[in-house]
LOZAGU-605770 format. One record per residue (C-alpha): residue in one letter; x, y, z. Coordinates in steps of 0.25 Angstrom, whole numbers. Layout:
N
<node r="A" east="X" north="Y" up="Z"/>
...
This chain:
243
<node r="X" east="-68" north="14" up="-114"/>
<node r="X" east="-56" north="16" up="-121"/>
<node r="X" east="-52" north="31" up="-123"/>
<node r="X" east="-61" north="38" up="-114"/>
<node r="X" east="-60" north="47" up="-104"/>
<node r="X" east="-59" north="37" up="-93"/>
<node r="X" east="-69" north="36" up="-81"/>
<node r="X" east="-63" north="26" up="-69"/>
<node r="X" east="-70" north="30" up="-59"/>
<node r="X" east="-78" north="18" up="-51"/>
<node r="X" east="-66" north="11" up="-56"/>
<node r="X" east="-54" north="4" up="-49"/>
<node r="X" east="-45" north="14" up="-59"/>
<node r="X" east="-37" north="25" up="-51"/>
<node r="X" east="-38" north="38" up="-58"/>
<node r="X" east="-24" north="44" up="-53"/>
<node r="X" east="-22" north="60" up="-52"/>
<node r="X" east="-12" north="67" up="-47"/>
<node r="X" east="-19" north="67" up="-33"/>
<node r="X" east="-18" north="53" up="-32"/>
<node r="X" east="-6" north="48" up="-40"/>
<node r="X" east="2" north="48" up="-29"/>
<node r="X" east="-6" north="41" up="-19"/>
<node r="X" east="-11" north="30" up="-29"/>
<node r="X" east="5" north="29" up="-35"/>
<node r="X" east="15" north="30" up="-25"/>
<node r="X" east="14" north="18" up="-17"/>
<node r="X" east="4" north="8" up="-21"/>
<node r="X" east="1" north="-3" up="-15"/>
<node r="X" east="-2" north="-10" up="-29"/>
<node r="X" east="2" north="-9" up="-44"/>
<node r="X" east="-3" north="3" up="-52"/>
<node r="X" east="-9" north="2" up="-66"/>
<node r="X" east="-10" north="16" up="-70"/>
<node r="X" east="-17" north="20" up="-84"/>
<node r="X" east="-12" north="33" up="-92"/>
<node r="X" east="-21" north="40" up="-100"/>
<node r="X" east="-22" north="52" up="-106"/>
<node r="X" east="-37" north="58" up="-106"/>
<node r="X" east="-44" north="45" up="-112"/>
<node r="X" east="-41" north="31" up="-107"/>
<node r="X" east="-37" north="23" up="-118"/>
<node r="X" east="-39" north="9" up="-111"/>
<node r="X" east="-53" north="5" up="-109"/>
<node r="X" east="-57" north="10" up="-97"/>
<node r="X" east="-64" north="-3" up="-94"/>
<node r="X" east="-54" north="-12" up="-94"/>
<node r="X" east="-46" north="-2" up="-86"/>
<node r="X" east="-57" north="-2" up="-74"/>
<node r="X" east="-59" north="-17" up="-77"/>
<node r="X" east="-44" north="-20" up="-75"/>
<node r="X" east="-42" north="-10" up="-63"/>
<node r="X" east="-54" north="-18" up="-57"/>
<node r="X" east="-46" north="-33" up="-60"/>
<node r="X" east="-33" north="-27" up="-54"/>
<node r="X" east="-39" north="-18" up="-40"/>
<node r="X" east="-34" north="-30" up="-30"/>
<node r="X" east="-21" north="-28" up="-38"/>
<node r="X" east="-17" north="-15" up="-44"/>
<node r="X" east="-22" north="-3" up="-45"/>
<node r="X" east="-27" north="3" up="-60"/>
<node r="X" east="-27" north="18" up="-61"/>
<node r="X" east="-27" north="29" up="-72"/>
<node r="X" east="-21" north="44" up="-75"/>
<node r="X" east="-28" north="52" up="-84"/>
<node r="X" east="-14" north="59" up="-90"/>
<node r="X" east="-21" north="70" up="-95"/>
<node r="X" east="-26" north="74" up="-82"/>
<node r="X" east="-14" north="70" up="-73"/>
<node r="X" east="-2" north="75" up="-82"/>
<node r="X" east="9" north="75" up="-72"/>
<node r="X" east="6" north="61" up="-66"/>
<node r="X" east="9" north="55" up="-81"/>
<node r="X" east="21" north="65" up="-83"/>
<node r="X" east="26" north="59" up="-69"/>
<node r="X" east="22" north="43" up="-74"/>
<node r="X" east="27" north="46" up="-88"/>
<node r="X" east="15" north="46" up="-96"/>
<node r="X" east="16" north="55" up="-108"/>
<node r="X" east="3" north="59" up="-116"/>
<node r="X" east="10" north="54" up="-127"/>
<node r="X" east="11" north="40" up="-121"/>
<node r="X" east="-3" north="40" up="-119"/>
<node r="X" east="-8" north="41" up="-133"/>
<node r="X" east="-7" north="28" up="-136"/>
<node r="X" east="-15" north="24" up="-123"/>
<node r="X" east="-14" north="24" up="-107"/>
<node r="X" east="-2" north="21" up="-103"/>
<node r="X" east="-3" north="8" up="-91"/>
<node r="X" east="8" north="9" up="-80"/>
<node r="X" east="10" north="0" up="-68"/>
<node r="X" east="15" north="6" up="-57"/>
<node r="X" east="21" north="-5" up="-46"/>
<node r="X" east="16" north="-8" up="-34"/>
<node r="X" east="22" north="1" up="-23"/>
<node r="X" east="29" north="10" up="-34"/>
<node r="X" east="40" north="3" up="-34"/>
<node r="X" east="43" north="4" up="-48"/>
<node r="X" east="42" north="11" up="-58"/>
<node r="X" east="27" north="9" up="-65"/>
<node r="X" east="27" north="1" up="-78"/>
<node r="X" east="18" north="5" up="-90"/>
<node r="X" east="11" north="-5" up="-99"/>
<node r="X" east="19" north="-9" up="-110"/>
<node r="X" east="11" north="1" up="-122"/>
<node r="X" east="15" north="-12" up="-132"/>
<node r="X" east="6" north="-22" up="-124"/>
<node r="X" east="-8" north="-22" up="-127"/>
<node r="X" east="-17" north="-13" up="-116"/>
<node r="X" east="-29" north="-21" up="-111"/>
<node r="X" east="-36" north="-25" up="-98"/>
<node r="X" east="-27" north="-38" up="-98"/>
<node r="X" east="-14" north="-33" up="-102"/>
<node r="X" east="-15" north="-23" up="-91"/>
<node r="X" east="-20" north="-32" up="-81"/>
<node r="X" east="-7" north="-41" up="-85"/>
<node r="X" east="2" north="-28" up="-84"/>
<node r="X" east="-3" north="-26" up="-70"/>
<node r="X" east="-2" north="-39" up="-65"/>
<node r="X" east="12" north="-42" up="-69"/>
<node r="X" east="16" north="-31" up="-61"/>
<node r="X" east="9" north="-32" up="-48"/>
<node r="X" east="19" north="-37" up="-39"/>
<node r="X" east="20" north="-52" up="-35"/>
<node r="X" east="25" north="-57" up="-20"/>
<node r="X" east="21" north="-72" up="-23"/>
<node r="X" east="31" north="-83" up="-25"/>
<node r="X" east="30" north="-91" up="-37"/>
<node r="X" east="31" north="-105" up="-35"/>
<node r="X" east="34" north="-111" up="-45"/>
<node r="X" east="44" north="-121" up="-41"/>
<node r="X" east="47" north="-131" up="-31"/>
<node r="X" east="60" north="-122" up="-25"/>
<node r="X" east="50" north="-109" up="-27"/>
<node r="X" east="41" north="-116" up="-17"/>
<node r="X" east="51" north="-123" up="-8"/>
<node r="X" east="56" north="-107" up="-6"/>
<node r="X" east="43" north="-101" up="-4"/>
<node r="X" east="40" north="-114" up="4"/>
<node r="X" east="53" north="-109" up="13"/>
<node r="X" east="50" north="-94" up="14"/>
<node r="X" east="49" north="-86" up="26"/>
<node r="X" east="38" north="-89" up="37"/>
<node r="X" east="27" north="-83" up="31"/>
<node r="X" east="14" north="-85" up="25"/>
<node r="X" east="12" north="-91" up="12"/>
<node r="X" east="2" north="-89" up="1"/>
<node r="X" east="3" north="-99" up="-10"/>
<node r="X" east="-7" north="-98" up="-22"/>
<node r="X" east="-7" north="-112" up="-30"/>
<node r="X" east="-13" north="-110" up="-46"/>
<node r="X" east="-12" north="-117" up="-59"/>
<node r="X" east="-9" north="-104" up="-64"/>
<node r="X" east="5" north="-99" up="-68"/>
<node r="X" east="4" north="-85" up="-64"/>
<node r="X" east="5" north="-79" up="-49"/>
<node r="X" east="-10" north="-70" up="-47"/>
<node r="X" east="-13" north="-59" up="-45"/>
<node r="X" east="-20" north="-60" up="-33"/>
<node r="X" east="-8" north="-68" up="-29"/>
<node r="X" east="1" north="-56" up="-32"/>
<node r="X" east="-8" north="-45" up="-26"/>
<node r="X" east="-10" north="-53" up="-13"/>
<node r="X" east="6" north="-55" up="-11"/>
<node r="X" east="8" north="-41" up="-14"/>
<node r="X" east="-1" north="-37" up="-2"/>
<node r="X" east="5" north="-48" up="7"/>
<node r="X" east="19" north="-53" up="4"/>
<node r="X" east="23" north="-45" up="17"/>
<node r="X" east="16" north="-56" up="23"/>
<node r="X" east="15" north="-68" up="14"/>
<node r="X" east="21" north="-77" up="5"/>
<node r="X" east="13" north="-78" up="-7"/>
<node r="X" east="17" north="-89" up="-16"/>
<node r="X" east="9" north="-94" up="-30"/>
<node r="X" east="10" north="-108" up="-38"/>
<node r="X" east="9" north="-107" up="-52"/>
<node r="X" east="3" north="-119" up="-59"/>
<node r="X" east="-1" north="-127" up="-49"/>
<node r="X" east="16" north="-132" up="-49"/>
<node r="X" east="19" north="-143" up="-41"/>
<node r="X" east="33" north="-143" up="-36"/>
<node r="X" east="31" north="-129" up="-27"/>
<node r="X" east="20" north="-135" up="-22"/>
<node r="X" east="27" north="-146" up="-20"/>
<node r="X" east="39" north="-138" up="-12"/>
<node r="X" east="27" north="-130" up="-4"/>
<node r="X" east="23" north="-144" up="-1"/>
<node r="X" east="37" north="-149" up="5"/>
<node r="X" east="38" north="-135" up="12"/>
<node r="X" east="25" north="-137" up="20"/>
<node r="X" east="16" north="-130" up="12"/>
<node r="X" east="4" north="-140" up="6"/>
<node r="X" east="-2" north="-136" up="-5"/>
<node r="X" east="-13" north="-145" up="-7"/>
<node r="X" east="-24" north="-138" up="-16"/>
<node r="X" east="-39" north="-139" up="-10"/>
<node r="X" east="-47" north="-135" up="-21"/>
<node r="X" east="-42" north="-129" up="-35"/>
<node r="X" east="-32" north="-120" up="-38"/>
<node r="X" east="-29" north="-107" up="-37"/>
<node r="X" east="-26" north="-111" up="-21"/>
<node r="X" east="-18" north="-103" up="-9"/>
<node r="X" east="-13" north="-108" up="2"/>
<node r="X" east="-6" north="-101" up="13"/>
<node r="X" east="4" north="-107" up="21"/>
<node r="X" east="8" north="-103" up="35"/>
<node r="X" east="23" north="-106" up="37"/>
<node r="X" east="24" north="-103" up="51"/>
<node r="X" east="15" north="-115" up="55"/>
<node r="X" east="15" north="-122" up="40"/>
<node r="X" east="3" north="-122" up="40"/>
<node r="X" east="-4" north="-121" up="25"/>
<node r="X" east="-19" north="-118" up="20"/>
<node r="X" east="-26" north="-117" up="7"/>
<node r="X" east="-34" north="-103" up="6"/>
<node r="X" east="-50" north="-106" up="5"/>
<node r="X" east="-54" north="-92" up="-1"/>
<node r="X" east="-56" north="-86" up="-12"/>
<node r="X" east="-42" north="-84" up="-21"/>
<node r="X" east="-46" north="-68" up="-23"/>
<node r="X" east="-39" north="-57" up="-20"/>
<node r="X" east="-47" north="-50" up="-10"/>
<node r="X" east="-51" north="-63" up="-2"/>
<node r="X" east="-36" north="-67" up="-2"/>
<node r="X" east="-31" north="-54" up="3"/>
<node r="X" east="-41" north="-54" up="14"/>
<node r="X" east="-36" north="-67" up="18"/>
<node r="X" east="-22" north="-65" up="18"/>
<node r="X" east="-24" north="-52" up="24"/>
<node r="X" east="-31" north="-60" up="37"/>
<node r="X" east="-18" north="-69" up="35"/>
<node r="X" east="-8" north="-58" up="37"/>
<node r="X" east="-16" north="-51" up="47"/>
<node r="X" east="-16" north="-65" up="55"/>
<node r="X" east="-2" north="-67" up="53"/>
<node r="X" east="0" north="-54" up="60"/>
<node r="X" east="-8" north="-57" up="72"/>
<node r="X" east="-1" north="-71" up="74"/>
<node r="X" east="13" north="-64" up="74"/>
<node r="X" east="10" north="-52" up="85"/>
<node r="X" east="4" north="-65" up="91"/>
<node r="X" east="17" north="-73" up="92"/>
């Protein structure tokens, strides 16, 4: 509940200390939501676990108890004073690459207004098309890979977002809002079909070496997609020691 003493264990909340701040915060490998409190948690707990259990494929959700771990908030410039009103919320980026942001105090805290906060800053390596020339150029990018993800819906996913961040070394990823006709249309002139078998949400992966192109048959989930393009990358290793 809200202003207890919280409990996260058995939870996917990282309770930070000063014996794993470092470790967890210097270079990580997804975006940090870390929760400020002072003694009591003035968020309900419940939503807290609930939401770091709905973000643990794509960021991590962790807590400092302030009045434990004085010189971690001193260091993120937490004062006891800002945290009569509540927990502070911080996003550090992904990698520590910038500076964290904190969770504007005039916007209402809830499970959904955090979920939002996190999700706009998780870092995006997928093309938008939204246009016949944004197609024809990713169409005409380098020889690589390409993951294209066709929806009626307007916004890029997540899943999308965290897969690309794992992979962009390796793949193009690109995403379709709104089902738009004239990218698909310049895919389509570039070699790349993207004839729908089924309903939508769809993904096809296009191999521009031998332009050859496929819809992808499993499920559109997070874990079964990175299994597959983690088999996709690893294949594509293998084929250039091959050559």
């Amino acid at each position: 509940g809200e202003g207890e003493v919280p409990d996260f264990k058995g939870s996917n909340v990282r309770v930070l200390r000063s014996g794993n701040w470092r470790r967890e915060m210097k270079n990580p490998k997804e975006i940090v939501l870390v929760a400020f409190y002072y003694k009591t948690f003035s968020f309900s707990q419940k939503d807290y676990k609930s939401l770091a259990e709905s973000l643990r494929n794509y960021a991590k959700v962790a807590s400092v108890d302030c009045a434990n771990e004085r010189e971690i908030c001193k260091q993120e410039g937490v004062s006891r004073r800002s945290l009569k009103k509540g927990a502070v919320m911080k996003v550090y980026p992904y990698k520590g690459h910038n500076a964290p942001i904190a969770f504007s105090s005039r916007r209402k805290l809830t499970k959904i207004s955090l979920y939002k906060f996190v999700e706009s800053n998780i870092p995006s390596f997928v093309s938008l098309l939204d246009s016949k020339k944004a197609g024809a150029k990713f169409a005409k990018s380098p020889n690589r890979i390409k993951i294209i993800l066709l929806s009626n819906k307007a916004k890029i996913p997540l899943m999308l977002k965290a897969l690309s961040k794992d992979y962009h070394n390796h793949l193009d990823f690109a995403f379709i809002p709104k089902n738009l006709p004239n990218p698909k249309k310049s895919l389509s002139e570039n070699g790349i079909d993207l004839t729908v078998k089924g309903s939508l949400p769809a993904v096809f992966i296009y191999q521009t070496s031998i332009r050859k192109n496929k819809q992808y048959r499993g499920a559109l989930r997070y874990d079964e997609m990175k299994k597959y393009l983690k088999t996709l990358v690893k294949r594509m290793k293998r084929s250039k020691d091959d050559l």
